[in-house]
N, CA, C and O of each residue as an XYZ file, in Angstrom:
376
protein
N     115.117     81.165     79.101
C     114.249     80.140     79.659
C     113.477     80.709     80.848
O     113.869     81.724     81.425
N     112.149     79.908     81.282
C     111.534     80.466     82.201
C     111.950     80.217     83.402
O     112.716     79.271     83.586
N     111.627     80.825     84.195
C     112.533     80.919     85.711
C     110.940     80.324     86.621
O     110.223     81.260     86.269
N     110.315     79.725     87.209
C     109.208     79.929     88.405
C     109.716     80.322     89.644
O     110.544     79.924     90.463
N     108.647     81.577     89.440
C     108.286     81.952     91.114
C     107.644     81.714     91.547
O     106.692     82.459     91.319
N     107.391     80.850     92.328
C     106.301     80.651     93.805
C     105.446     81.725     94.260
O     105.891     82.835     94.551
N     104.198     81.403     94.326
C     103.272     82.406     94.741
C     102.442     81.874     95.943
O     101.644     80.945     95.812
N     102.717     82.640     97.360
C     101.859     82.053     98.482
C     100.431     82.109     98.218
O     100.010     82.534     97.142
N      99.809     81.777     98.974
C      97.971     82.029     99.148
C      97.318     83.184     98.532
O      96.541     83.522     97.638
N      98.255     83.726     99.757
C      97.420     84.703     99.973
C      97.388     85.647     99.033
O      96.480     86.451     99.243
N      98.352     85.985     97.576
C      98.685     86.808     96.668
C      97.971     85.504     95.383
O      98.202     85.777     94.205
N      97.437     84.635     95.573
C      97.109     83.179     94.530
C      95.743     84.378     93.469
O      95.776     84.763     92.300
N      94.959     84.558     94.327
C      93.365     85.607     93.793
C      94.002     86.427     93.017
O      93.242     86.805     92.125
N      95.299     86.997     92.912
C      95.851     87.952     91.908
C      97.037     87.564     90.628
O      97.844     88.230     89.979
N      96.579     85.901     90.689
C      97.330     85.171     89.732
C      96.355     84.163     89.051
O      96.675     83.346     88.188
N      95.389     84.311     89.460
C      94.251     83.205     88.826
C      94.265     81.661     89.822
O      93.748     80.550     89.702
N      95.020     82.227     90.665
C      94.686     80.860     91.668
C      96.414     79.983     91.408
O      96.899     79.207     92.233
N      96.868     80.253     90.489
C      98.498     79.701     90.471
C      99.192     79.858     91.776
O      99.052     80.774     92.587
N     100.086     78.650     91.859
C     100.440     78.586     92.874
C     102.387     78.625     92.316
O     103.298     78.380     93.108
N     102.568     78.929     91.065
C     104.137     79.834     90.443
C     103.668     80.314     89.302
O     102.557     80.029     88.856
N     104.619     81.196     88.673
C     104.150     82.077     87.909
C     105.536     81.627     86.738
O     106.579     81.844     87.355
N     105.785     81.212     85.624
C     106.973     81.106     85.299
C     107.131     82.428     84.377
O     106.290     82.747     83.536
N     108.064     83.001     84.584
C     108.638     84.374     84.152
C     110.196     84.195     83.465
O     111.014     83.345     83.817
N     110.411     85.337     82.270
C     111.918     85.094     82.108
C     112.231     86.772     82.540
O     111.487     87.736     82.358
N     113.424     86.744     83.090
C     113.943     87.823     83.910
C     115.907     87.165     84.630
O     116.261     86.159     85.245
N     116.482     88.109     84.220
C     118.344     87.637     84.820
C     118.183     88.151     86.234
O     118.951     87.684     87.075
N     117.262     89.078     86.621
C     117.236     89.590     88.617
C     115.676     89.023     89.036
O     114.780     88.402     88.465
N     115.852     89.481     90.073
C     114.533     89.665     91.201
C     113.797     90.616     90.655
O     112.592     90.377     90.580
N     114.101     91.413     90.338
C     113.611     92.961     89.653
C     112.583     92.517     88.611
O     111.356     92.427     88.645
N     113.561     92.252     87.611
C     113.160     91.922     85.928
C     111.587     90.807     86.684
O     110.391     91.055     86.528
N     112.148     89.751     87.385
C     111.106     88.380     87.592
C     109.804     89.418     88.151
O     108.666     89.094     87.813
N     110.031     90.903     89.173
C     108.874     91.432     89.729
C     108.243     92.303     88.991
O     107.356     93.034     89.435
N     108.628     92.302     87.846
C     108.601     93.671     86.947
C     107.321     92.905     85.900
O     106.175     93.313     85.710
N     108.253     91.217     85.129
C     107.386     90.509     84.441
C     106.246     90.164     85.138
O     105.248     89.932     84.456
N     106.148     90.063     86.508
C     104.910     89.210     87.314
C     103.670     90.603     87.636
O     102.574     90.043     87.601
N     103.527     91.616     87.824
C     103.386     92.865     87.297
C     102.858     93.135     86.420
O     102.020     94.036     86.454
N     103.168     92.404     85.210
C     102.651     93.565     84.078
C     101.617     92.404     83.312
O     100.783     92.539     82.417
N     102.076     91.208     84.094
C     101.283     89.944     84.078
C      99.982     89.960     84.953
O      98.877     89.629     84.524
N     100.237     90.376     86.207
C      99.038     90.429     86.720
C      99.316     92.063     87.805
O      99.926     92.399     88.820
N      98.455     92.631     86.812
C      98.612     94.287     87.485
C      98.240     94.272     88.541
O      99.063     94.740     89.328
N      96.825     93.752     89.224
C      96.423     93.796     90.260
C      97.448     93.558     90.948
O      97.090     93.884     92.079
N      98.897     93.065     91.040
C      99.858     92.951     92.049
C     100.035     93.860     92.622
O     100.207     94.147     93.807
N      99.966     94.614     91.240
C     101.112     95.703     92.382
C     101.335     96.494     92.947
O     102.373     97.147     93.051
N      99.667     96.630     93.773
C      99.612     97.779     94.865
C      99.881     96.616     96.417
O     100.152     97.039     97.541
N      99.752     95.487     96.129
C     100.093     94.377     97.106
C     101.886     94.404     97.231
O     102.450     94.367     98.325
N     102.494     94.462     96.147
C     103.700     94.458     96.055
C     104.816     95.413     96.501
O     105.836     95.118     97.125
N     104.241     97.170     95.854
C     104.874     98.188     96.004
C     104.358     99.041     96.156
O     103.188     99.223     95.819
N     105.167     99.927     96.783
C     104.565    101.490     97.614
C     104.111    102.681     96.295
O     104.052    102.381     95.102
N     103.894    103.726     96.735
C     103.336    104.231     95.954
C     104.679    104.993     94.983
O     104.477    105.610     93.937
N     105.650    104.836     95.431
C     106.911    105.114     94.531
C     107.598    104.351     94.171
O     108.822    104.394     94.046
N     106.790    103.458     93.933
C     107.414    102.266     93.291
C     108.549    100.980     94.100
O     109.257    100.056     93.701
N     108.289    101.430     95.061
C     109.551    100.680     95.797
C     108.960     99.618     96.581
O     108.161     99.931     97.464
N     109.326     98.064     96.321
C     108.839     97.251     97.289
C     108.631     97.162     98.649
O     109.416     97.363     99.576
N     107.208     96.760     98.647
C     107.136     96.714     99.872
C     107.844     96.331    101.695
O     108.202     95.180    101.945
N     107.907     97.026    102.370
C     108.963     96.456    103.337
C     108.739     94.941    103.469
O     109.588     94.069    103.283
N     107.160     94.737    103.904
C     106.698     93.628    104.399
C     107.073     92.270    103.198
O     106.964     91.059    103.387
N     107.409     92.801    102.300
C     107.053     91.690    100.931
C     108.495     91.229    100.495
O     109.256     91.896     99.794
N     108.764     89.908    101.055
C     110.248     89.079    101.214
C     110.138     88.368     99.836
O     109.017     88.264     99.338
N     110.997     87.975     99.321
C     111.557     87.211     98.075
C     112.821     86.789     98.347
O     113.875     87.393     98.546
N     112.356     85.021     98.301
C     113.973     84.446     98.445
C     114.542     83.478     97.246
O     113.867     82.955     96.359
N     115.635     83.398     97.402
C     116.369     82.656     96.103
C     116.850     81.259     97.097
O     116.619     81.349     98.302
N     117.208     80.573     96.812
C     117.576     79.313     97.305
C     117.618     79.210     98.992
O     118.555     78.700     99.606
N     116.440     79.783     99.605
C     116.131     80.124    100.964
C     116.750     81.059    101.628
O     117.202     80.595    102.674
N     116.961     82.104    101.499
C     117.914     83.201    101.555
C     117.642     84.368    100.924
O     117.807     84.640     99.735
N     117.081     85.250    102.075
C     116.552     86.168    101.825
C     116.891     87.273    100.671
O     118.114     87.382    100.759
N     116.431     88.178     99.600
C     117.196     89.225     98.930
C     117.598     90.112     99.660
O     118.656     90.640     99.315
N     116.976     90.574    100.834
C     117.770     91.624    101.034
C     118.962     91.561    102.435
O     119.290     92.418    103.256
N     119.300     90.410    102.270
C     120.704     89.840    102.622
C     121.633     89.822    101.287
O     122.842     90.038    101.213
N     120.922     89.576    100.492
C     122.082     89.639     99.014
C     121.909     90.981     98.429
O     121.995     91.994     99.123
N     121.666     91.006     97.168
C     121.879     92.266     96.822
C     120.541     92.852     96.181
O     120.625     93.643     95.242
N     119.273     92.449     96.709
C     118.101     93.156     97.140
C     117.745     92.850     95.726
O     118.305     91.835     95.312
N     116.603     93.732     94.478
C     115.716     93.111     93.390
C     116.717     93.188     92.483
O     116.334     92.961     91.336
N     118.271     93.516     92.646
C     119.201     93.014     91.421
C     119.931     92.158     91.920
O     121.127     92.438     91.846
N     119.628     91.005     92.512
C     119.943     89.545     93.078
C     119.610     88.982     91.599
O     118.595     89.165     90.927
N     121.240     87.945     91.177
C     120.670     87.431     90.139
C     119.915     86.107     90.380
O     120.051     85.316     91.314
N     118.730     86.031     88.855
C     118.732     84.305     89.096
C     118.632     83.655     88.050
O     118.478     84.309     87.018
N     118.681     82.264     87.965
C     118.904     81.790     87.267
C     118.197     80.399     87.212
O     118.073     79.824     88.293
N     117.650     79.694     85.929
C     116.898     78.257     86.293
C     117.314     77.393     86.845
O     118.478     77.015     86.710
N     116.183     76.679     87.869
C     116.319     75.705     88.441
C     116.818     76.521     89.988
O     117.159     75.643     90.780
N     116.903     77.463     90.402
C     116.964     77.776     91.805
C     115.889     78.445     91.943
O     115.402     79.233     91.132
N     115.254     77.967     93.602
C     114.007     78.237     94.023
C     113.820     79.694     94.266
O     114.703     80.358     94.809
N     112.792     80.157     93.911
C     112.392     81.757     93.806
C     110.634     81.925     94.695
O     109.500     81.677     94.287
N     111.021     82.320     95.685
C     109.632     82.703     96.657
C     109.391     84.014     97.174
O     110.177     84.719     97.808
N     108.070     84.290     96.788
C     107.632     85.631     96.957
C     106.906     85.197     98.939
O     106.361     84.186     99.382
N     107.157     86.082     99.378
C     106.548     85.798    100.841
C     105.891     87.212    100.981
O     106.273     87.931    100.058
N     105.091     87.799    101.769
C     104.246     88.658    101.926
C     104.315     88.553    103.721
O     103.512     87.680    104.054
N     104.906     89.069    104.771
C     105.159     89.192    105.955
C     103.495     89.280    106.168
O     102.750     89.879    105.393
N     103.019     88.494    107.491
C     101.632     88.248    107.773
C     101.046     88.660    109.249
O     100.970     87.863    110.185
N     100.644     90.038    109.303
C     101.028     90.293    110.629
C      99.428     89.311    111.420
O      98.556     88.706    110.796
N      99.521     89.440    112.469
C      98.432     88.926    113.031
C      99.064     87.963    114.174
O     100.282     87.862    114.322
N      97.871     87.085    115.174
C      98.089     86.742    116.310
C      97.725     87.068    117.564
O      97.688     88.284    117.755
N      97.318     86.083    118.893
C      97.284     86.225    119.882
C      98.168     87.454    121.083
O      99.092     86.996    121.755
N      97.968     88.232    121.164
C      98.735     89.150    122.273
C      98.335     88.923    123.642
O      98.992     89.433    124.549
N      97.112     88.060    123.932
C      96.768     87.483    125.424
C      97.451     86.584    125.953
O      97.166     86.172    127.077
C-alpha cells in the first residue's frame, strides 16, 4: 500500500506543485529512492554528490526525527506521518 510523504514548498516546483507524494517503500530509503526516480529533478536538492543525503535535508516519521532513529532504514509503515523538511538557512543577524 501507498505510504504519503509530505512535501514542503519549497521542494513542491520539483513535484508538480504536490503538496505529498504517495510512494510504496518498508524504509525512509526505499520512500527516497521511489520519490527520486519519480521526480529526478530531486535529487541534487536531496543528495550529495555520493549519493548520501543531504545534511541539511530532515525526514520525520511520527514527528521524530530519522536520524534519532535509525536514519533512511527507519521503518514505515501506513498511516504514520512521513515529512521531508529541507533545513532553511536565512534571517536577521542585526
Amino acid at each position: 500500500m501507498p505510504i504519503a510523504l509530505k512535501i514542503p514548498t519549497a521542494l513542491r516546483g520539483f513535484t508538480d506543485g504536490l503538496n505529498q507524494v504517495e510512494l510504496e517503500g518498508e524504509t525512509v530509503g526505499e520512500l527516497l529512492t521511489k520519490l527520486t526516480e519519480k521526480y529526478p529533478d530531486l535529487t541534487t536538492h536531496l543528495y550529495d554528490e555520493d549519493g548520501t543525503l543531504r545534511s541539511f535535508v530532515n525526514v520525520f516519521v511520527d514527528g521524530e526525527n530519522v536520524k534519532s532513529l535509525r536514519g533512511q532504514q527507519t521503518k514505515v509503515r501506513l498511516g504514520q506521518s512521513i515529512m521531508l523538511v529541507p533545513a532553511i538557512a536565512g534571517g536577521n543577524f542585526g
